[in-house]
C-alpha positions in Angstrom: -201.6 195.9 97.7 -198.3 196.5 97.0 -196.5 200.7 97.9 -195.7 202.4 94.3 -194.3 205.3 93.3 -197.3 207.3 92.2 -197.2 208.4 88.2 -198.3 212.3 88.7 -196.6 215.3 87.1 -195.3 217.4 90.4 -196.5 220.8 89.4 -199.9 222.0 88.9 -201.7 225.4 90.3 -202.0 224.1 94.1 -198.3 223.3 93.9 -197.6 226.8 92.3 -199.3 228.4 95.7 -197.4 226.7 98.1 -194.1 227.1 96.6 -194.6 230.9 96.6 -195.7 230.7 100.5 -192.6 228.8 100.9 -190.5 231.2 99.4 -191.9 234.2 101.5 -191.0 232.0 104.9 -188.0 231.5 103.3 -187.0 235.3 103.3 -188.5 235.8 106.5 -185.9 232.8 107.5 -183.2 234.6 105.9 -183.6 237.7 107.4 -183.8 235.9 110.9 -180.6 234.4 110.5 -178.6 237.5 109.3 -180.3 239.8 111.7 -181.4 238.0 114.5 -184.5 236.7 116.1 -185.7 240.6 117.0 -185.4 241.5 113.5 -188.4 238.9 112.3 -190.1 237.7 115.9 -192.1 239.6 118.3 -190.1 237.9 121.4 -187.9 239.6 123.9 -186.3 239.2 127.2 -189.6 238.4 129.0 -191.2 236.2 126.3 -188.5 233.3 126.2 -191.0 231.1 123.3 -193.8 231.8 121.2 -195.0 230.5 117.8 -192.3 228.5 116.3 -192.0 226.5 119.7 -196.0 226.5 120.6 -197.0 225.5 117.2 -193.9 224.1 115.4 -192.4 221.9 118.1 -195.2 221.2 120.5 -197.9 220.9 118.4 -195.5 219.4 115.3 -194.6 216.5 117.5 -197.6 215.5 118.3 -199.2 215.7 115.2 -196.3 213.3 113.6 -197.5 210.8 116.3 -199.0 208.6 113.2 -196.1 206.9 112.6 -195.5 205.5 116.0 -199.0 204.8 116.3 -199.3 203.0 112.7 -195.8 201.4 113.3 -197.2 199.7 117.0 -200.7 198.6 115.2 -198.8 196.9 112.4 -195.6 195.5 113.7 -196.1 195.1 117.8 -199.8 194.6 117.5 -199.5 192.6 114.4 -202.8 193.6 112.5 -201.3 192.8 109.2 -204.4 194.8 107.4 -203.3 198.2 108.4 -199.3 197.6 106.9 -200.8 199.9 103.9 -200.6 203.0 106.2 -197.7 202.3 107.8 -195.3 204.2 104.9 -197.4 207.0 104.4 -197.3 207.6 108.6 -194.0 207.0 108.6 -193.0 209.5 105.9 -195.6 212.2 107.4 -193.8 211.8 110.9 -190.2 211.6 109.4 -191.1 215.2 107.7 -193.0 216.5 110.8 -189.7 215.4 113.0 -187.6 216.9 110.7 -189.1 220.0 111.0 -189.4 220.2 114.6 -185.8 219.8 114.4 -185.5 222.6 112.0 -188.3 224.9 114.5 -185.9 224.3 117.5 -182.7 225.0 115.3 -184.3 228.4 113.8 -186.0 229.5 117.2 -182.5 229.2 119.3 -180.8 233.1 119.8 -177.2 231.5 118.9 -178.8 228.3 116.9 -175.0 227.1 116.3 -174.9 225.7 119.7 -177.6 223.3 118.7 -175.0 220.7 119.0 -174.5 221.1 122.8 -176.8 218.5 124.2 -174.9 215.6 122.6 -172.1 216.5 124.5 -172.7 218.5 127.5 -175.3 216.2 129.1 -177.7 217.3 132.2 -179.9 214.3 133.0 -181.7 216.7 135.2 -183.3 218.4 132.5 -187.0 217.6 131.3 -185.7 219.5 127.8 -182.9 217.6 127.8 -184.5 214.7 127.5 -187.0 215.6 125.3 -183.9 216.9 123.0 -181.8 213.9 123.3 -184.9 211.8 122.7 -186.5 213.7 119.8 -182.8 213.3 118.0 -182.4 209.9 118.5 -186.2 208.9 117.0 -186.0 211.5 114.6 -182.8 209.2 113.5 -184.9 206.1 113.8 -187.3 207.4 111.8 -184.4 207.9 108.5 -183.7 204.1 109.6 -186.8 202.9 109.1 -187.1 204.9 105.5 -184.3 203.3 104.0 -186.0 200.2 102.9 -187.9 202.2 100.7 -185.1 203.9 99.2 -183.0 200.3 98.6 -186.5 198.8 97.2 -186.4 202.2 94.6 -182.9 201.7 93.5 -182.1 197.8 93.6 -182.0 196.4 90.2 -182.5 200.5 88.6 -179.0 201.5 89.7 -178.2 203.1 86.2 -174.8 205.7 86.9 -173.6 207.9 84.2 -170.3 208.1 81.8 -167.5 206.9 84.0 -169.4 206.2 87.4 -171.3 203.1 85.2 -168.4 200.9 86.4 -170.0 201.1 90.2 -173.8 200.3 88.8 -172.9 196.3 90.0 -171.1 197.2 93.1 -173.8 200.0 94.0 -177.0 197.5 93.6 -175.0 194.5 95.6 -174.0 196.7 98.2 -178.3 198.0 98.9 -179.3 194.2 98.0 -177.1 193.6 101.6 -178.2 196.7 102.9 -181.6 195.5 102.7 -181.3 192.2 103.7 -179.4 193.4 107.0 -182.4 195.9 107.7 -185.1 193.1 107.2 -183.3 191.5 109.7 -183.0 194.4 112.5 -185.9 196.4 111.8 -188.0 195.4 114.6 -185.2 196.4 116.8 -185.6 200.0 115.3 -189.6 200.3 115.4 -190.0 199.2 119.1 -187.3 201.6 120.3 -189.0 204.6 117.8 -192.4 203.4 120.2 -191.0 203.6 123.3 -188.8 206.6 122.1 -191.8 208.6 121.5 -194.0 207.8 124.4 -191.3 209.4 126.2 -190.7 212.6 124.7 -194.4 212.8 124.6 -194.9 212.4 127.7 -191.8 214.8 128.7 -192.9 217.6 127.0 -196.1 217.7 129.3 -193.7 217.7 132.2 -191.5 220.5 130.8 -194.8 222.5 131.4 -195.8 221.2 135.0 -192.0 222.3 135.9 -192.9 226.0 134.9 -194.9 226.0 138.1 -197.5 229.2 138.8 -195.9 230.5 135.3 -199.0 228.6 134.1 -202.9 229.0 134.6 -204.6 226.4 136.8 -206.7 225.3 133.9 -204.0 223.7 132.3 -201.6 223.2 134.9 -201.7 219.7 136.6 -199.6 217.1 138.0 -201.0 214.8 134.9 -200.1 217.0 132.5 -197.8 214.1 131.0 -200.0 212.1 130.5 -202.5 213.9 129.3 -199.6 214.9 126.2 -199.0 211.1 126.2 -202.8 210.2 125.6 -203.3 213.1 123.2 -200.4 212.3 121.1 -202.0 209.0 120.4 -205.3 210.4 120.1 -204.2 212.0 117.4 -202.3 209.5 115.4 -205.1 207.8 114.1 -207.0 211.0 112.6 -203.6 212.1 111.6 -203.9 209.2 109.2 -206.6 209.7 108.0 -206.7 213.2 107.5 -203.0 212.7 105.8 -204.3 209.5 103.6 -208.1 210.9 102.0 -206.0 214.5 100.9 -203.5 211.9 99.2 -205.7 210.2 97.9 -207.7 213.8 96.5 -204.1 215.2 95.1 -203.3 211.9 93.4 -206.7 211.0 92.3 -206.9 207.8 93.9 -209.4 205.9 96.1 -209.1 205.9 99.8 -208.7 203.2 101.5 -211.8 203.0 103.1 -211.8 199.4 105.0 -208.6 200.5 106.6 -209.8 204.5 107.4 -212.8 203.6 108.7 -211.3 201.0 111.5 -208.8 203.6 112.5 -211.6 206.1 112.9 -213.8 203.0 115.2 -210.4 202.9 117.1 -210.0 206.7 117.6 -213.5 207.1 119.6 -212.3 204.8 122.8 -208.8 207.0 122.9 -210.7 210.2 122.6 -213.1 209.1 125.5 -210.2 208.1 127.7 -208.4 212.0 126.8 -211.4 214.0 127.3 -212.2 211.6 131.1 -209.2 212.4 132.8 -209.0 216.2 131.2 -212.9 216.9 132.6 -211.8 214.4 135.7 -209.0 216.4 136.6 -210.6 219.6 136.1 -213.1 218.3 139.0 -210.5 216.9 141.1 -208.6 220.1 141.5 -211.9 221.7 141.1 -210.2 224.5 138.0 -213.8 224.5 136.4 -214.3 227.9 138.7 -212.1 229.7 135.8 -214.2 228.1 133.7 -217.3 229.9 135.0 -215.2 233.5 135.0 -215.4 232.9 130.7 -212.6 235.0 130.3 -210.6 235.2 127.6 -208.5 231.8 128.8 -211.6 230.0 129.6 -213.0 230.5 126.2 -209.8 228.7 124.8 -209.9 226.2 127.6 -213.4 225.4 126.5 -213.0 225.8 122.4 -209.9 223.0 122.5 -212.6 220.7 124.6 -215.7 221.0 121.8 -212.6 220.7 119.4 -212.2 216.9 121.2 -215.4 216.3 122.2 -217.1 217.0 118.5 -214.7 214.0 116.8 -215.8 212.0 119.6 -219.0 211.7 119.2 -218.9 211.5 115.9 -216.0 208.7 115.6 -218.8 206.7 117.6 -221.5 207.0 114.4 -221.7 204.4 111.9 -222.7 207.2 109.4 -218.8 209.0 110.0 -217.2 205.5 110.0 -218.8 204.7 106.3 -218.1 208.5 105.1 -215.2 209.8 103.9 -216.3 213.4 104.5 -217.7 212.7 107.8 -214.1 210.9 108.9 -212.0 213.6 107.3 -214.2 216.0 108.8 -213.7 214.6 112.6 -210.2 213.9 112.1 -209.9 217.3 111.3 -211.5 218.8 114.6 -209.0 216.3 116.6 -205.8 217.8 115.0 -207.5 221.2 115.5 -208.4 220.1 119.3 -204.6 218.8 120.1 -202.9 222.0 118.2 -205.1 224.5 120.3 -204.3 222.3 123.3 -200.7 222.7 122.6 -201.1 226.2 121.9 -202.8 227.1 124.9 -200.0 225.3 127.0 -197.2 226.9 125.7 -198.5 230.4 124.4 -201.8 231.2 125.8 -202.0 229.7 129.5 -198.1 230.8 129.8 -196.9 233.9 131.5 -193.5 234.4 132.5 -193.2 235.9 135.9 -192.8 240.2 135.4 -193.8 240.1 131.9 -195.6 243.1 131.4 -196.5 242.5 127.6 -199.0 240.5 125.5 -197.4 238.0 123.5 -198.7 238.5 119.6 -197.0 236.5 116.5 -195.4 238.8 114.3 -196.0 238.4 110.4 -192.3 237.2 109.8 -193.5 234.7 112.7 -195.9 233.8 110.7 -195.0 233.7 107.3 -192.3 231.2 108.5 -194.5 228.8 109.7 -196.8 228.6 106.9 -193.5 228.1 105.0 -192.4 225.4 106.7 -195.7 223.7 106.3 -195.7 224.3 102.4 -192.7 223.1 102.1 -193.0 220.0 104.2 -196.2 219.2 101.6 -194.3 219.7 98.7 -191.0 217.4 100.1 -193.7 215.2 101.0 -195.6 215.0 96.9 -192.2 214.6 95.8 -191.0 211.9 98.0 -194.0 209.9 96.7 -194.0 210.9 93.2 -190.2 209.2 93.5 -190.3 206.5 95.9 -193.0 203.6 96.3 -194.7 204.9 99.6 -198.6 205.3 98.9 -200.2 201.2 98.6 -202.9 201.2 95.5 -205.0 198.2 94.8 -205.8 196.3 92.0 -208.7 198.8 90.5 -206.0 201.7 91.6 -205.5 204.4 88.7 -202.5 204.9 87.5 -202.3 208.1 86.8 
């Protein structure tokens, strides 16, 4: 199987939609940044985050974990079968990344200090770390695309009128670019692993630091790990979720042989998430705000079915061997991880004298939804262009 760029005309009526969503986050986004975050958000002085961090940053970069997961199977772990979902991961988590980014740029009061961390450094910080760390992979990340950009243009370098002169210089200059990335690539893929294991992992602690600001249910000295373990839970029905809606929109066949190991290799993860979540709610014995089933405790429970569902399943032969069944347990996962996420930050948080109930605004909203539409459609065009998505032999082509 050899990554091609996939023969498909980009519009057609689902494309339509989400271009039209985009546009309304887009005015929303406008409106923020001429007026000001009060102007679109439902945030004030006493409710310092809400939905762009809970669901776009949180939850966004840990549902990009694929491509460090994919990228460690393939290249650390060497299982040379799964290298056909390896570019697919990698765009989804270079897009998700970027957007983060974009979340924490657009969710900042004066967002033209975003530049501050490179140079005014606090190694005390669990955000600066996360920061410093999220910019660095999401620079890895652009690193490791380029080889599909040089393998696009090599040999099709083809520069109008007057700039034809560079077509030669232009296609030696990404034949050495490529063959100096060959090279050093494994350089760049082991530190995008260990890069984000640690922000993973750091993002949990930003949330044990906030202390009594957080309800017992969720807050625990583990809570690191816990991010760490469900970020890679994740990664794996990411895939999967991410490959069989491809493979719908392009009308191709799924790679089946490859979906249904990651699903076999999702179940053991899963089971090791969901026994130190239920162990540590016994440890520290929280399951007595379970048994209030407040409000909280019904979240607390819904993101645990939303786990332990996929689980069970991802241990049946019949979900393994069924597309439907594996898209429909990797969907539950993402669900399970963006509740959890959202219960962290949003739900389970409360700032010390804030007298008022978080809600997401529409504008709130809208800009999210955006942002997702228009990572989809950056994200049909990237493959439409460059050779990402691997088809075999009895692949259509168009």
């Amino acid at each position: 199987m050899k990554p091609e760029a996939i023969k498909k005309r980009f519009f057609s009526p689902a494309v339509v939609m989400l271009l039209l969503l985009a546009v309304n986050g887009m005015v929303f986004l406008a409106i923020r940044f001429y007026s000001g975050l009060g102007a679109v958000t439902n945030l004030d002085n006493n409710t310092p985050w809400g939905l762009w961090i809970g669901v776009d940053v949180a939850a966004g970069v840990a549902l990009a974990a694929g491509g460090f997961t994919s990228a460690a199977l393939a290249y650390i772990f060497h299982r040379e079968d799964f290298h056909a979902i390896v570019r697919p991961a990698l765009l989804t988590a270079l897009l998700g990344y970027t957007f983060v980014a974009f979340a924490v740029f657009i969710d900042i009061g004066r967002f033209y200090y975003i530049w501050h961390p490179l140079l005014m450094w606090n190694g005390n910080s669990a955000l600066f770390e996360v920061g410093i760390c999220v910019m660095i992979y999401m620079t890895v990340l652009y690193i490791e695309f380029l080889p599909i950009v040089t393998e696009r243009f090599i040999g099709r370098v083809k520069l109008p009128g007057f700039l034809a002169k560079f077509n030669n210089p232009v296609d030696s200059l990404l034949r050495i670019f490529d063959k100096g990335l060959a090279k050093t690539m494994f350089v760049f893929i082991i530190s995008g692993v260990v890069l984000s294991t640690l922000h993973q992992s750091s993002l949990g602690t930003l949330m044990v630091i906030a202390g009594g600001k957080m309800h017992p249910l969720w807050q625990t000295p583990i809570l690191p790990l816990l991010f760490l373990i469900s970020a890679i839970a994740v990664g794996f029905p990411m895939i999967i979720f991410e490959s069989l809606i491809a493979s719908r929109s392009f009308n191709l066949k799924p790679e089946m042989k490859i979906l249904s190991n990651l699903g076999s290799m999702a179940a053991p993860i899963l089971g090791i998430y969901l026994a130190f979540k239920i162990g540590d709610m016994f440890i520290r014995e929280t399951f007595k705000y379970v048994l209030v089933f407040d409000n909280l405790a019904w979240m607390f429970i819904a993101e645990l079915v939303l786990i332990i569902i996929p689980f069970v399943m991802f241990l049946s032969k019949k979900t393994i061997g069924s597309k439907e069944r594996l898209f429909g347990a990797s969907t539950f996962v993402i669900a399970g991880v963006l509740l959890n996420r959202i219960n962290c930050f949003i739900e389970a948080y409360t700032p010390f004298y804030n007298t008022t109930i978080y809600k997401p605004s529409f504008g709130e909203i809208s800009v999210t939804i955006g942002c997702m539409a228009l990572l989809v459609l950056i994200y049909r065009a990237v493959v439409i262009f460059f050779p990402v998505i691997s088809r075999g032999k009895d692949q259509p082509t168009s």
